[in-house]
C-alpha positions in Angstrom: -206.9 67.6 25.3 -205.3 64.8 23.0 -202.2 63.5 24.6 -199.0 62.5 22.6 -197.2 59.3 23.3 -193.6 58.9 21.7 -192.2 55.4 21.9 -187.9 54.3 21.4 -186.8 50.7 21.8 -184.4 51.9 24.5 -182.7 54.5 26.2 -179.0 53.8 25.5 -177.2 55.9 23.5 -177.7 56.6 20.2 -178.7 59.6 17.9 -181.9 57.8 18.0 -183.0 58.3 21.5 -180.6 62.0 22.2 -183.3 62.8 19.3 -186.4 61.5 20.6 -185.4 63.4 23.8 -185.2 66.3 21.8 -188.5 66.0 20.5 -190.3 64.9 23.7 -189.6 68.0 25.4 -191.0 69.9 22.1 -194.2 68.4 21.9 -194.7 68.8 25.6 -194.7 72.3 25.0 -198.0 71.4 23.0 -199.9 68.7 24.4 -199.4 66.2 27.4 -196.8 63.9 26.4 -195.4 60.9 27.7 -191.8 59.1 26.3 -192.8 55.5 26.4 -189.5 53.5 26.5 -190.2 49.7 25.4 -186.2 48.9 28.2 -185.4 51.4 31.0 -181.5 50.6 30.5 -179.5 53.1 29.1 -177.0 56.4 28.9 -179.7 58.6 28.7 -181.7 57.0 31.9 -181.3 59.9 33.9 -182.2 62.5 31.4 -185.3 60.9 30.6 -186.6 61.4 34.1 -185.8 64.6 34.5 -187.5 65.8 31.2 -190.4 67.7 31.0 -192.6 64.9 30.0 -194.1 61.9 31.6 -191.7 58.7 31.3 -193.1 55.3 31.2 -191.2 52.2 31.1 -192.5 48.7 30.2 -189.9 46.0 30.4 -186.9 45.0 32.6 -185.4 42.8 29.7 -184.6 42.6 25.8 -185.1 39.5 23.1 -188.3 38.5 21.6 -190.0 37.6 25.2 -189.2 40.6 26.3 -190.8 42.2 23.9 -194.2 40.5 24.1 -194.1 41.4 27.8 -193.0 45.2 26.5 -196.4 45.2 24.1 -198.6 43.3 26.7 -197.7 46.0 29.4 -198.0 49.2 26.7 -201.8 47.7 25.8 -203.2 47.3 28.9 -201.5 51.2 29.9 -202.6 52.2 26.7 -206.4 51.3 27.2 -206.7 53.2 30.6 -204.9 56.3 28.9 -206.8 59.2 26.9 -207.2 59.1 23.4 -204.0 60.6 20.8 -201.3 59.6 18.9 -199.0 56.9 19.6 -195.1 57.9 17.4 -193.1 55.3 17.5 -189.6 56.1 16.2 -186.3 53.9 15.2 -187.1 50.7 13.3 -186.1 48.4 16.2 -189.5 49.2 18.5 -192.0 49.2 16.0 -193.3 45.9 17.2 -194.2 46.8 20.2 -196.4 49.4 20.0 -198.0 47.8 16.3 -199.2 44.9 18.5 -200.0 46.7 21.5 -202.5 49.1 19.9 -204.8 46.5 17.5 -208.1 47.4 18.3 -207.4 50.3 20.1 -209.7 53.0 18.4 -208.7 55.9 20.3 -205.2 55.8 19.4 -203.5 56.7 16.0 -200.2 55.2 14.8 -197.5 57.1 13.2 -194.4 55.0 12.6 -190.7 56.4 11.5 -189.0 54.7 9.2 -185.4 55.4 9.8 -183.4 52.4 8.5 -183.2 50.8 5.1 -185.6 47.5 4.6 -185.1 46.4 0.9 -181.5 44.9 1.3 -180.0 42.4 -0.8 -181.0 39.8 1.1 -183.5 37.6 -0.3 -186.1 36.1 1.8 -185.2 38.6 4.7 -185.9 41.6 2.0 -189.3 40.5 1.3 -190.2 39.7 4.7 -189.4 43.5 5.8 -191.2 44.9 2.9 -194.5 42.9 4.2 -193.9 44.2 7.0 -193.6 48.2 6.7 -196.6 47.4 4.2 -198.4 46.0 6.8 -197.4 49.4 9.2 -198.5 51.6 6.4 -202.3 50.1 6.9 -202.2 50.2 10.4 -200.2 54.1 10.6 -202.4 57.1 10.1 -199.4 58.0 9.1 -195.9 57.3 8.0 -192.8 58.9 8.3 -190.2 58.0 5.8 -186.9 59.4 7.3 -184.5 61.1 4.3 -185.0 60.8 1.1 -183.1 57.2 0.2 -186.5 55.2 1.1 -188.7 57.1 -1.1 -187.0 55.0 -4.2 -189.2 51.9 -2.9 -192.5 51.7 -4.3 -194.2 51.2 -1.5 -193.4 54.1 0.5 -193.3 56.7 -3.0 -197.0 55.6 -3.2 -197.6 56.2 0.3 -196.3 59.6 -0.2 -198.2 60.2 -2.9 -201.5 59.3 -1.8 -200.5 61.3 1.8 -200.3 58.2 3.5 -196.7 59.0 4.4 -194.3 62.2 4.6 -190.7 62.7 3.9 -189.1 64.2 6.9 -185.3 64.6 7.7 -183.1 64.1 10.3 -182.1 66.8 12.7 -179.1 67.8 14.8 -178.7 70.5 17.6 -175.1 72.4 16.4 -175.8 74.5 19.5 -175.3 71.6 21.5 -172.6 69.8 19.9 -170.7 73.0 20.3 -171.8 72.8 24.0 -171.0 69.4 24.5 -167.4 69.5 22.1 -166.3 71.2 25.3 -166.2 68.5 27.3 -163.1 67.1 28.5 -161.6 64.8 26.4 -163.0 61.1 27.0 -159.8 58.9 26.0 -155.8 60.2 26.2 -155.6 59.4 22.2 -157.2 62.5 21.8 -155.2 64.6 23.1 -152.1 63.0 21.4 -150.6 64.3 17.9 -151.6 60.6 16.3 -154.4 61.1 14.2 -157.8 59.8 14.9 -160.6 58.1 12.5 -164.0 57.7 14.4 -166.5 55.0 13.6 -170.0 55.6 15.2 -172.3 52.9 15.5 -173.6 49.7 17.0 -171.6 46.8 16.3 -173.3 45.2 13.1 -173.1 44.1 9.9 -174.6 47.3 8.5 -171.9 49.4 10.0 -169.5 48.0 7.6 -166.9 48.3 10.3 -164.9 45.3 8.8 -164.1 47.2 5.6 -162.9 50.3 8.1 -160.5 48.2 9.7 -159.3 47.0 6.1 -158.8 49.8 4.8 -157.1 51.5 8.1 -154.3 48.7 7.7 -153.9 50.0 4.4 -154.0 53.8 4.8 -151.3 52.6 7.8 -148.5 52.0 4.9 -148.8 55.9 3.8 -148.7 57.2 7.7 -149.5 56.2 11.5 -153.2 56.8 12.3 -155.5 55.4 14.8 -158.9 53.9 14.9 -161.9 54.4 17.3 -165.1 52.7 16.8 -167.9 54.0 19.4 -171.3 52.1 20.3 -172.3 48.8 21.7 -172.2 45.4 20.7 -172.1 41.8 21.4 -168.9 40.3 23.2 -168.6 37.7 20.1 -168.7 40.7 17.6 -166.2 42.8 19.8 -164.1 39.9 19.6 -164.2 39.1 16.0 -164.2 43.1 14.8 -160.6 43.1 17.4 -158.8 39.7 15.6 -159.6 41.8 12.2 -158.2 44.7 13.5 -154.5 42.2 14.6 -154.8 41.0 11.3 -154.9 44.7 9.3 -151.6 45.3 11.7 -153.4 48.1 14.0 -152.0 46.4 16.9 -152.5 49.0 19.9 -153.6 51.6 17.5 -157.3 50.2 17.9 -159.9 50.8 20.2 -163.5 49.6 20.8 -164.9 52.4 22.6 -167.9 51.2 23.9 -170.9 53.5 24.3 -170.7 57.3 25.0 -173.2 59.9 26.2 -171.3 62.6 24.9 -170.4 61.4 21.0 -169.6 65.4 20.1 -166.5 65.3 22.5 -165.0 62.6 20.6 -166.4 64.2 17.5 -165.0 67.6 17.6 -161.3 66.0 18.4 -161.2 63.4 15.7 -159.3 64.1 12.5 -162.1 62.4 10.3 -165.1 61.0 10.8 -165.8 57.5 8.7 -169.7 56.2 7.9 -168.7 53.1 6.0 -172.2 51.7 6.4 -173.7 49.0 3.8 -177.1 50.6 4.1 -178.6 54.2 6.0 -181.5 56.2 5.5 -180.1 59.7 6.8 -177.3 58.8 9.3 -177.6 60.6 12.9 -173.7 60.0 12.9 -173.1 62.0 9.8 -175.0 64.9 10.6 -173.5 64.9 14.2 -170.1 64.7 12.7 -170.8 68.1 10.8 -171.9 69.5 13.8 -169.2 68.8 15.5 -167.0 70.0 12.9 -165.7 67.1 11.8 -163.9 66.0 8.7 -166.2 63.3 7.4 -165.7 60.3 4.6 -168.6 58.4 3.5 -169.8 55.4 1.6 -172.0 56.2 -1.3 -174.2 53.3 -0.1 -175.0 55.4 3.2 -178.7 56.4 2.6 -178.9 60.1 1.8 -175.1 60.5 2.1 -174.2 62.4 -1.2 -177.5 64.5 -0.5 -176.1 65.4 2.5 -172.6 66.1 1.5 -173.6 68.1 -1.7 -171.8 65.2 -3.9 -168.4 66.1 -2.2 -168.6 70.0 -1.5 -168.8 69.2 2.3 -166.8 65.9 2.6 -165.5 63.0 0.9 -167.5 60.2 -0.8 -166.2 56.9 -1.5 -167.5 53.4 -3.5 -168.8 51.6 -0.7 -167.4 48.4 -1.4 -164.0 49.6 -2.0 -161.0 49.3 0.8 -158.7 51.3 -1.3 -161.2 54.2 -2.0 -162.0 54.7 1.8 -158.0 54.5 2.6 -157.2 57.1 0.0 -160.5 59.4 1.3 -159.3 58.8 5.0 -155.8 59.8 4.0 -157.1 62.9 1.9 -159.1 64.5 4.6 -156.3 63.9 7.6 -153.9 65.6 5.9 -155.9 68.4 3.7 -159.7 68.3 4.7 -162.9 69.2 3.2 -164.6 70.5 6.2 -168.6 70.6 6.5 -168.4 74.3 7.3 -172.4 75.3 8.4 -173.6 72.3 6.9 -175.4 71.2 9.8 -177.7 74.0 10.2 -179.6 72.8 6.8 -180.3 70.2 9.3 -181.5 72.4 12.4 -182.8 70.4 14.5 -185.6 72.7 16.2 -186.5 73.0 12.3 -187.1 69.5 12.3 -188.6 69.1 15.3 -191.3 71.6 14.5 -192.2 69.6 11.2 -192.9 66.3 13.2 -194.5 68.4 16.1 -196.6 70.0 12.5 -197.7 66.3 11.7 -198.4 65.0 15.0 -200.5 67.9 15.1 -202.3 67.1 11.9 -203.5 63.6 12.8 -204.7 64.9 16.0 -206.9 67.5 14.2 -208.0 64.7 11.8 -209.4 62.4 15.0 -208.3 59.4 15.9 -208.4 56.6 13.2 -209.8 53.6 14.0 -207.6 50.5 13.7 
């Protein structure tokens, strides 16, 4: 029997990884599958050995040497392994298993491409694109995540031709009702100040600079408070916190850290804010609609409007405009546009069976050679 290997960067939280989870446990309903995690550290740690699926982790340590350890250790598991399909999902960990498996016939790529890579960013633009076209000739397939990629040549060709497939992202609503149930993580919550939620790692994409701008402006209509949820460096915590003094949020801002349980925070916000520069189809949106959650979002998020139904299930705003997103953020705390049962267009079992579908197609194909 072919055996199924999913590979994620890391284990800390993230949609990303809850996901992957999710899916592990699917395809080990199929096939023998093992969750190959590139760092053991991380929120969902614990999970991951309990699952239903073999767990293998390669490296104690991140940065670009411990990554060449990470693929160096994945090869020479790989090579004593038996033959299948290698997923690799999240953009961050595609390394890894792209140089682990070269020359490794008896095991097929398929890569997910979950992030934007054409940014406006010169040099750095062009150098991604060479690289998810060199991932397309190595995949036996590709998965391009939402529908905001498939604007880039390269991957509408690759769908064309059936090099590549155009899969969404999934959320559990069961769960997020399960899981809104949870007591509430921080006092704010439970206090009549409203709350806007950011979710994401601390960087540039995020946008989270042009939150707290325009926070300290919604701030001169009425008091709200903002709560920004995922990691980051120190220097960035540091920098996003002086911005924050600066707008004139004073105590009314909080770097949250990371969370295991995002729908609890969620499901007791009064609005949920994806400011983000660039997306492909945000986790955080559709966990926000799970949840229940009024949502704002930039028009530069990915699949955003797609999602949102151009305003019928939430708010959309220029993404480069502070005054916009404070007028949105102020709209939907005091008279929302709620996502309703937005979220089960996004089901993620639904989803899960569609990737478990294509993982299942390469495996009936045989293994490509590299």
């Amino acid at each position: 029997m072919r055996h199924v290997y999913l590979y994620v960067h890391d284990l800390r939280s993230s949609g990303v990884v809850r996901n992957a989870l999710d899916f592990a446990k699917r395809l080990s309903q199929d096939h023998p599958t093992t969750l190959v995690a590139g760092y053991g550290q991380g929120f969902f740690a614990e999970e991951a050995v309990r699952g239903p699926f073999r767990l293998k982790i390669l490296a104690g340590r991140e940065g670009a040497l411990g990554r060449g350890v990470a693929a160096l250790r994945l090869r020479a598991w790989l090579s004593k392994q038996p033959g299948g399909v290698l997923m690799s999902v999240g953009n961050m960990g595609h390394w890894t298993p792209f140089l682990a498996c070269q020359g490794l016939r008896h095991i097929a790529r398929i890569y997910c491409i979950s992030n934007e890579v054409a940014r406006d960013d010169g040099l750095k633009s062009r150098l991604r694109l060479a690289w998810m076209a060199a991932l397309v000739r190595d995949a036996a397939r590709i998965v391009v995540v939402g529908r905001a990629l498939r604007r880039l040549p390269l991957f509408a060709r690759a769908i064309e031709t059936g090099r590549a497939a155009e899969l969404p992202n999934g959320v559990d609503k069961a769960q997020a009702t399960r899981l809104s149930r949870a007591p509430a993580p921080h006092p704010w919550l439970e206090e009549p100040v409203p709350v806007v939620l950011g979710i994401g790692r601390l960087r540039p994409q995020k946008n989270f600079d042009l939150l707290i701008e325009a926070m300290g402006r919604a701030r001169a209509s009425r008091r709200l408070r903002l709560a920004i949820i995922g990691g980051g460096a120190d220097e960035e915590r540091e920098r996003l916190a002086r911005l924050a003094r600066a707008a004139g949020l004073d105590q009314d801002f909080l770097l949250a850290g990371e969370t295991d349980n995002v729908f609890a925070w969620l499901s007791r916000a009064a609005v949920f804010a994806l400011p983000s520069r660039w997306e492909t189809s945000s986790l955080a949106l559709l966990e926000a609609l799970a949840a229940g959650t009024p949502v704002v979002a930039s028009r530069l998020a990915g699949d955003a409007a797609l999602v949102l139904d151009e305003g019928r299930y939430g708010l959309l705003f220029d993404g480069d405009d502070p005054d916009a997103l404070a007028q949105a953020v102020l709209a939907q705390a005091q008279a929302p546009v709620r996502p309703g049962e937005r979220a089960l267009a996004y089901d993620l079992s639904l989803t899960n069976d569609l990737y478990a579908g294509l993982v299942d197609e390469v495996l009936a194909r045989g293994i490509r050679s590299a």
